[in-house]
N, C-alpha and C positions, 0 to 999 in steps of 0.2 A: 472275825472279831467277836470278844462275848458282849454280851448285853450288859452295861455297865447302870448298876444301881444303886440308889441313894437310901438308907434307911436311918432312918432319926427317929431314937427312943431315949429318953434319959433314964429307965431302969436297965443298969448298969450289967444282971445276968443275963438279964430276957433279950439287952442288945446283941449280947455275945451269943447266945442260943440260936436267936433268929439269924444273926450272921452267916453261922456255919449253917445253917438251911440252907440258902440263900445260896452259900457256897456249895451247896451240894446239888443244886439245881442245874448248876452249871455258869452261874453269874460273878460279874466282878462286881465286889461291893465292898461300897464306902461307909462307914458306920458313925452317927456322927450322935452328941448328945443333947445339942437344943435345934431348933427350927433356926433362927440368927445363923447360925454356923453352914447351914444348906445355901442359904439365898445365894450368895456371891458363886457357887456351883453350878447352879442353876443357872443364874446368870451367864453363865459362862455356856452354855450349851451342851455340858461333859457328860448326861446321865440320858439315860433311855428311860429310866421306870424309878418312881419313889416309894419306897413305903414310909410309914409317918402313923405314930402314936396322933391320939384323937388331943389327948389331955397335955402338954407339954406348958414348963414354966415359960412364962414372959408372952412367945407368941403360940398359939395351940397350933394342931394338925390342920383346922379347917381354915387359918391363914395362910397358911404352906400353901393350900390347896389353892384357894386363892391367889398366891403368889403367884406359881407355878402355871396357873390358865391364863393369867396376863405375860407371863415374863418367857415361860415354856411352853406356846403351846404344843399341845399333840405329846406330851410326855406323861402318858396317864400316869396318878397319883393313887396309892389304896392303902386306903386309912384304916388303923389296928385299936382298937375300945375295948376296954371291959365292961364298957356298957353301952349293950346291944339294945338298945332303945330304938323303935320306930322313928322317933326324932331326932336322936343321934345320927341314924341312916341318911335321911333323909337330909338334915344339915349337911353332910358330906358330900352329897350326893349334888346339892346344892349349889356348892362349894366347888367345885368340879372335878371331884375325887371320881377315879373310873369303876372302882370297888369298895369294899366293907368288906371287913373280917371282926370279929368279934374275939376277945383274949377271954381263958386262955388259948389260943387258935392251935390245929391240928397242924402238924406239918403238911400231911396229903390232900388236907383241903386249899393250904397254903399255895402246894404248889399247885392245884387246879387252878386259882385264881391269878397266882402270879405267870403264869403260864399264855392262858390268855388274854393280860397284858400285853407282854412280850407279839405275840402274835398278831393284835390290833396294832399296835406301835411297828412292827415289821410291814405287813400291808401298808398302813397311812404314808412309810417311809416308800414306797415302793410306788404306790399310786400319785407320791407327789411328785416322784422323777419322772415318771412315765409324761405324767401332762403337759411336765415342762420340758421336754423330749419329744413329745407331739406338734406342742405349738410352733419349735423352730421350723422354719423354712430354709431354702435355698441353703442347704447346712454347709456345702461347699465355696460360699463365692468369693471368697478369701482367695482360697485356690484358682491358680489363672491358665488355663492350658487345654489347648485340644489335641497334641502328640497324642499317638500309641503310649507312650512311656509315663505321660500325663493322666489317662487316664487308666492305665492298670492301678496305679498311684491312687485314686481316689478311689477306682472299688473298693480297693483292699482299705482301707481308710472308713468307708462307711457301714462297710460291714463291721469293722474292729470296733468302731467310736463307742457303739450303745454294748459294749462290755467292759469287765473292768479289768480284761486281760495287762500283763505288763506287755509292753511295747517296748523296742529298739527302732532308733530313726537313723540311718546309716546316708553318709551323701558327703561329697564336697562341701569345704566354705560356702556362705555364697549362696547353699541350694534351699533356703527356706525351710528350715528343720527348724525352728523357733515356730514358723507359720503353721506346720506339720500338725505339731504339736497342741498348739491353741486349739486347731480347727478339731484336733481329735477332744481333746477337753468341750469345746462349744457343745459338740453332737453329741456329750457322753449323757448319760444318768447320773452323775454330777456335776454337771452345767451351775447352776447355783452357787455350790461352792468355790473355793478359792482355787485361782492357778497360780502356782507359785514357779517359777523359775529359779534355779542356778548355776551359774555357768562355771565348772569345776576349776577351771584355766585360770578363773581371775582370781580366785581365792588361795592365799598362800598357804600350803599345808599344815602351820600351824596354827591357824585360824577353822580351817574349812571343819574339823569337829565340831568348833563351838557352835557356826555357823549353822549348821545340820542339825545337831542335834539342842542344841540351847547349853544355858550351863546356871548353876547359883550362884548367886551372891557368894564372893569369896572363893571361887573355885580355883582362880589365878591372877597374879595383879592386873587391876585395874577392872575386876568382876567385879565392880559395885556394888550392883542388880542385878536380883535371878535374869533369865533374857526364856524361852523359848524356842526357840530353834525354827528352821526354816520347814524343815518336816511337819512339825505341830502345828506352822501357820496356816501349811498347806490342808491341811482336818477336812475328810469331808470332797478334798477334792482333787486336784491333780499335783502332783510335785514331779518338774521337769528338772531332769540333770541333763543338761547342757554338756559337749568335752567330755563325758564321765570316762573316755579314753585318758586324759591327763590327771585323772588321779589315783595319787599316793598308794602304792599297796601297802600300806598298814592301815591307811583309810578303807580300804575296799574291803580288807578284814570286818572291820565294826559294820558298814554300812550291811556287807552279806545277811551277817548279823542280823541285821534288825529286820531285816526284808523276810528272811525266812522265820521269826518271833512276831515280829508287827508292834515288836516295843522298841524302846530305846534305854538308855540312859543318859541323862544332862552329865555334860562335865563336871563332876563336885559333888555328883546325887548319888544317894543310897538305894536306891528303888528303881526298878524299870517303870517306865511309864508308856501306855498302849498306844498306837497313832493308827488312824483308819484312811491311806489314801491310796490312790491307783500312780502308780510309777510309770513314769514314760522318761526314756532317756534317748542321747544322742551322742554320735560322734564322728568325725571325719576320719580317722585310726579303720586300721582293717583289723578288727578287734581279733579276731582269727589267728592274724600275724602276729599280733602282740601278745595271746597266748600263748603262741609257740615260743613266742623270745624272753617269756618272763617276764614281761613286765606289765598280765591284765593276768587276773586269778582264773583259771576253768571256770570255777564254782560259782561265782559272780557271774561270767558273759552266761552261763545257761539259763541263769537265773533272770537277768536282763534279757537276753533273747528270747520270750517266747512267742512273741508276733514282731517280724521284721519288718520295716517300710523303707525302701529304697526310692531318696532326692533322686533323682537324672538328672546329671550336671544339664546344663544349658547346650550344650553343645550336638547332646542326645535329644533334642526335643522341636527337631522340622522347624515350625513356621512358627514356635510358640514367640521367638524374641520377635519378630513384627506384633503380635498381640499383648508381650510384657510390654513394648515401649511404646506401644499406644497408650496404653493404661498407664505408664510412666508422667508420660504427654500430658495426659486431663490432667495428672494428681499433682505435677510441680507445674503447671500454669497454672492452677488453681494456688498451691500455696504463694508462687511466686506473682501475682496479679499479675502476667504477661499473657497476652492471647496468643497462645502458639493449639494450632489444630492437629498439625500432623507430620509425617516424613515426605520429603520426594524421593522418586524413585531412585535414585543412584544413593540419595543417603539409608534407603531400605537393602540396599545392595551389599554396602560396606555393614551393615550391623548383622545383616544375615550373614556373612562371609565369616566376618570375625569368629576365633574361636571360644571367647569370654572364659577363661580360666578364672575369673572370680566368679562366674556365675550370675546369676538373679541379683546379686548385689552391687558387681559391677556395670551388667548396664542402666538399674537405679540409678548411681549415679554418671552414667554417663552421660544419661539421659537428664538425670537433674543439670546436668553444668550445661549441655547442648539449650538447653529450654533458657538457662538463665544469660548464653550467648547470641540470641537468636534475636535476628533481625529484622526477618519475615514472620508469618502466623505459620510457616510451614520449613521444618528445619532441611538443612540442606546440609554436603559432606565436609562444609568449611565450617559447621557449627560442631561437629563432632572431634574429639579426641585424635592428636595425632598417631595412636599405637593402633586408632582402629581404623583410622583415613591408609595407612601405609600397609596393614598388614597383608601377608604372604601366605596363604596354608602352606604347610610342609605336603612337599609332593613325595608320593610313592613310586609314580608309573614310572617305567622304563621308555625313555623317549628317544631312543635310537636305536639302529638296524645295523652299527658301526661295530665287529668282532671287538674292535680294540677299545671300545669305549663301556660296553658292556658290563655292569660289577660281577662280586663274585659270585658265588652262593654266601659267603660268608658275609658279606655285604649286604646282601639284599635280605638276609637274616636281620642283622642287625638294622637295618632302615625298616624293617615290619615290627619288630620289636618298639623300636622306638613310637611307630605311629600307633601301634595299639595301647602304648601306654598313655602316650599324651587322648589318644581318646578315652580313655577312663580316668583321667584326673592323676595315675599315677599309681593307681590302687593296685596293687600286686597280687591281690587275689583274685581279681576279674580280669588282670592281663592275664595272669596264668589261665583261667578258665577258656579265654578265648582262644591262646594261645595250644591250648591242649596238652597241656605241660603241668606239673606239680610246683610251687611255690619254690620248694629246694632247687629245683633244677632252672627256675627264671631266675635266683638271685645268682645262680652260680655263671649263669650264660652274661648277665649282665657287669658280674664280676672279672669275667674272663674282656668283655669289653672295653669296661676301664680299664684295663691293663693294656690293652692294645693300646689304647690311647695315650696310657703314659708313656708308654716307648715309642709312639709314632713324635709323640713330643723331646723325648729325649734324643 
């Protein structure tokens, strides 16, 4: 992102001169003609560095400056005079201008000084994320899980956080990819800033531009009011796409877009506009698959992909659901003023057994309605759900020594197929990988399956 500056002169060539300096520095600069016209900028937190004439109608430079150390601080201000007076300095300085330059000023001493800025303003930013990056604790305890698959999940999670790599959150419904994602934001170096969520699915594609990117007054009926957008809210700090599998490709187009520029443009606007966040997205899609079938762009998932974090359904994670529904336990007797302490053992039996195809969200509330049916301080398998009181794993083994009872090979194909997929949620790229087989060749085996099955019906 370039260093975004503020300069207010009201002589009209000298602004345009020093502009294109300014601009040759490498800066985006805003050029404005009274000190009134800066405030509500500043205000707004959009500028890294000011420069500001000393002498200016109505309110001068050394009120800027003043403004700017109650309203900005840490956004050094360096104030431009044709009159280089000891007293003049010094009121500036006063004031809490971070420099003095005197007109008519040098360009190359210009930019030693506005250089230096720039560099104080980079540090200050730098040493305030750190601190606030130091003082978190226990950065994980969001996170609930002592599995192998749990905790590869959080290495990889704590090493990522304190970057501002993009991330993909890849996992079943269910598997706490919203959770994922906070905890990544919490531990980031913009911890401070905003975390903004959106969930691509709920937003209907004629909406989801505006949404994203804001739009003006007047862009389309019933644009009243300019709006911002969800990107620019997020400033500074995380913006999470949710589903980013379920959206639009002529949306994925714009959004590429802006990810590879770091600008935007509002619906109805003339001008791109810069946005500074780290992207983290998610999706239950085997985005891989949906590449290949046309309907996710290459150029996007590379883009999106370059630190991957893989949810493990519930199903993949040992003894974690005894430890999720205990912490289930305390949180809905707590909300629900009931004292329930914990499971017996036959109802720890039916929850570990169960295969939870919604995952983390399903036994929430499983465990919320058990808590809110309970009639002891300790739940038992009459307070639990009847899908998960009854349930069956699907068995594999071969349980006879009978020639005639024996399946085929073609059978027992298809019954491994089938258990590998329901152990991966269904995901066709990790049966394939288990399966030792390419993607093509699992759809075409499973196609060949249904088929058997509509004839075995017909």
């Amino acid at each position: 992102m370039k260093t975004r500056a503020l300069w207010v002169e009201d002589d009209a060539d000298f602004r345009e001169l020093v502009s294109m300096w300014l601009e040759s520095f490498g800066l985006e600069v805003e050029a404005l003609d009274s000190a009134e016209a800066a405030l509500p900028i500043l205000d707004a937190g959009e500028v890294d560095l000011v420069l500001a004439d000393l002498n200016l109608a109505n309110m001068s430079g050394l009120d800027l400056c003043a403004h700017a150390a109650t309203h900005a601080p840490g956004v050094p201000v360096i104030v431009l005079t044709a009159f280089g007076s000891v007293e003049a300095a010094i009121g500036a300085i006063r004031a809490g201008a971070y420099d003095f330059v005197t007109k008519p000023c040098d360009k190359a001493h210009l930019k030693v000084v506005v250089d230096r800025a720039v560099n104080h303003r980079t540090l200050q930013v730098k040493v305030r994320r750190l601190s606030e990056a130091l003082r978190r604790t226990e950065p994980l305890d969001d996170i609930i899980g002592d599995s192998a698959a749990m905790k590869r999940l959080q290495d990889t999670l704590t090493r990522v956080a304190g970057t501002d790599a993009t991330v993909l959150i890849q996992g079943e419904s269910g598997t706490g990819k919203e959770l994922v994602a906070r905890a990544l934001h919490r531990n980031s170096l913009r911890a401070d800033g905003p975390f903004v969520a959106v969930n691509c699915a709920a937003l209907p594609a004629a909406l989801l531009e505006s949404e994203l990117f804001g739009h003006v007054a007047g862009a389309f009926t019933d644009a009243k009011e300019s709006r911002v957008g969800l990107i620019r809210e997020a400033e500074g700090g995380t913006l999470f796409l949710d589903e980013i599998g379920e959206m639009p490709l002529e949306m994925q187009v714009k959004l590429l877009r802006a990810i590879q520029e770091r600008t935007l443009r509002p619906v109805g606007a003339h001008r791109e506009v810069p946005f500074d966040v780290r992207l983290v997205t998610a999706t239950n899609r085997d985005l891989e698959a949906e590449v290949e079938a046309g309907r996710f762009r290459e150029d996007l998932f590379y883009r999106v992909n370059v630190v991957r974090l893989e949810t493990p359904p519930l199903r993949a994670r040992d003894n974690d659901v005894l430890l999720l529904a205990q912490a289930f336990i305390e949180k809905s007797s707590e909300r629900l003023k009931k004292r329930v302490t914990g499971l017996d053992a036959k109802a720890a039996q039916c929850l570990a057994a169960y295969a939870w195809p919604g995952n983390v969200r399903e036994l929430e509330n499983c465990i919320e309605g058990a808590v809110a049916l309970a009639r002891y301080e300790t739940l038992s398998v009459d307070d639990l759900p009847e899908r998960v009181r009854k349930y069956q794993p699907r068995s594999f083994a071969v349980s006879t020594n009978n020639p005639a009872e024996l399946p085929s090979l073609a059978e027992m194909e298809r019954r491994y197929i089938l258990k590998v997929l329901e152990a991966v949620g269904d995901n066709k790229s990790a049966a394939a990988r288990i399966l030792g087989v390419d993607r093509r060749t699992l759809y075409r085996k499973l196609d060949a399956m249904e088929a058997g099955e509509d004839e075995a019906e017909s």
